[in-house]
N, C-alpha and C positions, 0 to 999 in steps of 0.2 A: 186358551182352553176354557170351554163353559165350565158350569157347574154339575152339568149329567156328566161331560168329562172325567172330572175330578171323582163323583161319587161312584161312578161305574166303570173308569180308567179307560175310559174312551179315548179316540184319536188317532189318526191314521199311522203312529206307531206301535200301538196296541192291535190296533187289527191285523196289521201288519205279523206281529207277536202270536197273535191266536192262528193265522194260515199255516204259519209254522209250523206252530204245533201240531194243528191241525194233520197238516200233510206229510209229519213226523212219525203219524202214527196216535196220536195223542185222542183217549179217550171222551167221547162226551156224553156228560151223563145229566138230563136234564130232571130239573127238581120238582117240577110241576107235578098234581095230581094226574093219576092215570088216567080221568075223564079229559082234562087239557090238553094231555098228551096224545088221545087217540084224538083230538079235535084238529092237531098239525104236529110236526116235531123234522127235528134234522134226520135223512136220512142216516139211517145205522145208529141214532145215540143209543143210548139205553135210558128207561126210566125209573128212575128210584127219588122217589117222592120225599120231600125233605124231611118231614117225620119220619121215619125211617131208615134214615143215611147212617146215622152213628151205626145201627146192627148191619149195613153192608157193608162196615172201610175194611173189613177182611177178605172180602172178596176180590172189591177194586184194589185192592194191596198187592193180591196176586197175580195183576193185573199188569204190573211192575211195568205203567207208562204214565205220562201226566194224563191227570184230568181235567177237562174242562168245562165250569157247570154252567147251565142255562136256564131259563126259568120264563115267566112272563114279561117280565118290566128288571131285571137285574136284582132284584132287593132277594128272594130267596136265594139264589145262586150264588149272591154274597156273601149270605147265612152259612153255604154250603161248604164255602171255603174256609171257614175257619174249623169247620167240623174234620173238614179231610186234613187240613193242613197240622191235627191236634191230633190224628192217626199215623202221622209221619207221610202223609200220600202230598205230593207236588202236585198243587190245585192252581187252578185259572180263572177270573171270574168271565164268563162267556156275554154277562149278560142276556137282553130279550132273545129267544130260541131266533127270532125269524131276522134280528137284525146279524149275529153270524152267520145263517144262513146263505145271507146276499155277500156277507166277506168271505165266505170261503169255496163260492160257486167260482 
């Protein structure tokens, strides 16, 4: 296991972990700003930009499925999960938007 591994829980039973989810039904909510977001993003996620997460975990709460967040390069996404996971909301780090993308095609 590299080191991006490790810091982004990478590794083909991690992706493995996110299609699940994924195809579970499982939320994804990318953290990137709204100009990145309209630049590419996963069909269907939603965007709510990581300043701003904390005043949506009431929404995604009622939501009542995991989330899984995404971002540019995994570092905000991972921000993201401590934010939902301190709302009580079952969070996933998705890492780069485009590399779930190709795991869950």
């Amino acid at each position: 296991m590299g080191l991006l591994d490790i810091l982004f829980g990478g590794g083909a039973k991690a992706a493995a972990q996110l299609k699940a989810l994924y195809e579970a039904g499982a939320v994804i909510v990318d953290v990137r700003t709204a100009d990145e977001f309209r630049s590419g993003h996963i069909k269907g996620s939603i965007n709510i930009p990581l300043q701003v997460l904390a005043q949506k975990t009431a929404e995604l709460k009622k939501k009542n499925k995991p989330v899984i967040t995404v971002c540019r390069s995994g570092n905000r996404s991972g921000m993201a999960i401590g934010v939902l996971k301190q709302a009580g909301i079952e969070a996933y780090n998705g890492g780069p938007w485009n590399s779930l993308e190709r795991q869950i095609a």
